[in-house]
N, C-alpha and C positions, 0 to 999 in steps of 0.2 A: 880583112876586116874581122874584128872579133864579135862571133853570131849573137856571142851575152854581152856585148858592151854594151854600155848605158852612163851617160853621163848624170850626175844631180845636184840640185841647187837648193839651200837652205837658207833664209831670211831670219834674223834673230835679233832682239832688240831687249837689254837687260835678261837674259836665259840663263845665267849661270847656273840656276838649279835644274833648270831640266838639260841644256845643253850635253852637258854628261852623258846622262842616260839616252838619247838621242846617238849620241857618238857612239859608244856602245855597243848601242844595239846595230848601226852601221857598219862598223868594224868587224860585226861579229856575223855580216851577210855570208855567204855562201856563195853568192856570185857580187864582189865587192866593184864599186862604180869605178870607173877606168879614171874618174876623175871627179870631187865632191868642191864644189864651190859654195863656200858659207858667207853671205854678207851682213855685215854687221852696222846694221842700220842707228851709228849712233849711242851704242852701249853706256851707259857711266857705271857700272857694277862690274862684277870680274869677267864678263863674258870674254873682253880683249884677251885677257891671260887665258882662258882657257882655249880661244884659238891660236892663241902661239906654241901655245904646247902642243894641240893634235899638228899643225903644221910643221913643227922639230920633229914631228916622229914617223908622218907618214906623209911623202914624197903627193901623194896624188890627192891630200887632201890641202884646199889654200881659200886664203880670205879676200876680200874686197872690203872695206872698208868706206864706209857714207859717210857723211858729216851731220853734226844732230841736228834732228830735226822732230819738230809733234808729230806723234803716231795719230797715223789717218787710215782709216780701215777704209778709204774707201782707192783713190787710183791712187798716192804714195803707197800700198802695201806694191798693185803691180810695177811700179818703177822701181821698187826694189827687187822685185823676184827680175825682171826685166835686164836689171843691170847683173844680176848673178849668171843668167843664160847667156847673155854678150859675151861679158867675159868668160866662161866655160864656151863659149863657140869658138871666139880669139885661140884661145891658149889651143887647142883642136886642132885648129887648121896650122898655126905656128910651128906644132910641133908631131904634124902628122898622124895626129891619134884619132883612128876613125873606131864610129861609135854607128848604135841601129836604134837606140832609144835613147830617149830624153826623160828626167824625172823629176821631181821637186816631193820636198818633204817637210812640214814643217816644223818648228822646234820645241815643241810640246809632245812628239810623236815618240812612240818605242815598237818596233818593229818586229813581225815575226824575224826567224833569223833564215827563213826562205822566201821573205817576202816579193823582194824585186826577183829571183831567180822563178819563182810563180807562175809571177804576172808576165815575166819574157816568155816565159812555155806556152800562154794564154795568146800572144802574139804569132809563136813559132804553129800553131794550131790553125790560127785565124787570121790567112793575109788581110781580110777586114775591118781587123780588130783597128783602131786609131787612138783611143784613147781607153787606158782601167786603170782601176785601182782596185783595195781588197776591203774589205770591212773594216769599219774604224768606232771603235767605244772610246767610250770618255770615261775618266775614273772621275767620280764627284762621291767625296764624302767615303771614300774606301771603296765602294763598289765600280763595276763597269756597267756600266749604261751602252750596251746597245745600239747604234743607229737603225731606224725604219726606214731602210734604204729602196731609190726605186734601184730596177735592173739597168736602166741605161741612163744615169747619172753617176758617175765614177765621183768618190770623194776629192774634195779640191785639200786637204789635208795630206794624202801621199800617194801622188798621182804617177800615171807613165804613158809615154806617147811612144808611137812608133816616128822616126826623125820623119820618115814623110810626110806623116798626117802634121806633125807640128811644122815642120818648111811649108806645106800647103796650106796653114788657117793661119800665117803668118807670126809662128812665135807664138811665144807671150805676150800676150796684148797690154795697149796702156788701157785701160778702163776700168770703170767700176765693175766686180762680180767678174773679173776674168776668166774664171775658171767654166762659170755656166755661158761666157758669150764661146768660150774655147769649146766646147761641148755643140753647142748648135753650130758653128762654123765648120767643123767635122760631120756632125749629122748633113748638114748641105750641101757637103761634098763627098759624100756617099760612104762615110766614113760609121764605123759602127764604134760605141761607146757603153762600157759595162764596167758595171760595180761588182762585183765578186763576195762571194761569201766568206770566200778563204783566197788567198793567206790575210790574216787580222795585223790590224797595229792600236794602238793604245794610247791617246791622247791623253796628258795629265792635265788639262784644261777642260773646264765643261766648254761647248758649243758657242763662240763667239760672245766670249768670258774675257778678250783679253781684255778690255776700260772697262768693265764690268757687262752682265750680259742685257740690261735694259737697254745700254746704248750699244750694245752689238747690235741687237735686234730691231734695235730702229733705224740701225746704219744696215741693216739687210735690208729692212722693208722700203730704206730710200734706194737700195741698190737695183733691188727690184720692180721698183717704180722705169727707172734710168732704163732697163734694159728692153722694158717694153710688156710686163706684167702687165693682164687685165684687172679690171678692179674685184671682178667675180671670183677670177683665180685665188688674188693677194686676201677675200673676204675665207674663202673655205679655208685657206692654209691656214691664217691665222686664226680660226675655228681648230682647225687642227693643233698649233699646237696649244693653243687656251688650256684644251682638253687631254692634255699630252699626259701619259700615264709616267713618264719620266721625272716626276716631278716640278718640270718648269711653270705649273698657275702657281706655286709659290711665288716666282718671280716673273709673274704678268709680261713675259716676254710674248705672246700671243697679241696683247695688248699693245706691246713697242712697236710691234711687228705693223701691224695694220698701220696705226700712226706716225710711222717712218715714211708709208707708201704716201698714204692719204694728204699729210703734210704738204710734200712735193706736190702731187697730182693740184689740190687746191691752188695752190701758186705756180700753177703750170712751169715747172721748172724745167729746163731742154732733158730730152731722152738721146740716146744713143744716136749716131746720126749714120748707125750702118743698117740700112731698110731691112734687108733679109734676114739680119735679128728681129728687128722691131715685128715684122711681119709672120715671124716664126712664134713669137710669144703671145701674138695678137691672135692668131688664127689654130695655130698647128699644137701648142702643146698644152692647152688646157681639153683639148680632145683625146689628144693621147694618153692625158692620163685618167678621162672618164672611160677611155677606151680600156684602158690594162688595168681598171679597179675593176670593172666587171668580167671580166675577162678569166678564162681557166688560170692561178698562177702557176708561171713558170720554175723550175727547180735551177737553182745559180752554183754552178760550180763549187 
């Protein structure tokens, strides 16, 4: 078994301009994924051509291809990330290539060029570790913006699992907010989860900007409704970022934010139907994070 293997999967849908720079930055890792699955959810722009060319030139990179369909930020984003891990599991076992991480990346990202070799040392460090990622800025308007990241929510932008922690929370999930139900299913299996300061990647998209960011953020606040957010929690966050020094009360995303959740909740709409999320959102992490604001802060690698 190769101790740096790591498999990864990337969702794309019209990317032709940032795809590139994604590949790129990929290509140009330091420890390069044993095997890179790109689905291509649908494309009508040159995104097609641009995977047939990185797949003419490199062996371990290949596509999957979906039939079109409306982009839904909410469970079609994980049945696409879903059907890129299948098949990257398939092709695996077919062809013998054993791997110790799992990754995903999405197509707006550009990568330190030691980024995944990092975050495995982060792993080889911490049999605990189950799920990180490294810090992730947005370029909006020429500049990088920063994420206000906590320590133990790894970005769902360019993530990594150790293969057990991911065989034991079941995959990739089909659900809304995959990535935060992936996160507490690791936490409740004793699994530990960190965002890292370093190594950085670089989103050319602002923060759930892709149909614009008023209906990201109301597709977040309905996600977060779904998952089992209290109403107290979804009111300070979107206090938060109302107030967000990042520029976004320009775009009253604080505002989507709350009205995406509240929306739902009004109309009682079905939530998650797996308890020990529901019960984790309900009880456990609006604690923890009154717990770690007051809290001595810790230094993040």
């Amino acid at each position: 078994m190769d101790m740096n293997g790591y498999i990864l999967v990337t969702p794309c849908k019209n990317e032709e301009e940032s795809l590139p720079k994604l590949a790129e930055s990929v290509i140009a890792q330091d420890v390069c994924p044993l095997l890179w699955v790109i689905v291509n959810d649908g494309s009508t722009d040159r995104t097609s051509e641009i995977l047939a060319d990185l797949c003419s030139k490199y062996s371990w990179i290949q596509t999957v291809t979906l039939t079109e369909k409306p982009r839904d930020l909410g469970v079609h984003v994980s049945h696409v990330y879903r059907t890129g891990f299948d098949s990257a599991v398939r092709h695996c076992v077919d062809n013998c290539i054993d791997y110790r991480y799992v990754a995903s990346v999405d197509a707006d990202i550009i990568l330190d060029e030691n980024y995944f070799s990092s975050l495995i040392a982060e792993f080889e460090t911490d049999p605990d570790l189950g799920i990180c990622s490294g810090h992730i800025g947005n370029l909006i308007n020429g500049n990088i913006i920063w994420s206000n990241y906590k320590e133990d929510l790894p970005s769902g932008g360019a993530r990594v699992w150790s293969k057990k922690c991911f065989e034991e929370t079941g995959g990739y999930l089909l659900t809304c907010s995959p990535d935060s139900v992936s996160n507490v299913k690791a936490k409740l299996k004793g699994w530990k989860t960190r965002y890292f300061a370093t190594p950085t990647a670089i989103s050319t998209r602002a923060y759930s900007s892709a149909q614009g960011q008023w209906k990201g953020y109301r597709k977040l606040g309905s996600n977060n409704y779904f998952i089992g957010y209290s109403p107290i929690h979804v009111c300070l966050k979107g206090i938060k970022l109302l107030y967000s020094k990042n520029g976004y009360f320009v775009h009253g995303v604080g505002l989507a934010y709350v009205h995406g959740y509240f929306h739902d909740l009004i109309l009682n709409k079905p939530r998650i139907s797996d308890k020990e999320v529901l019960e984790y959102y309900r009880k456990n992490r609006l604690k923890e994070i009154i717990c770690s604001t007051f809290s001595r802060p810790k230094s993040s690698k």
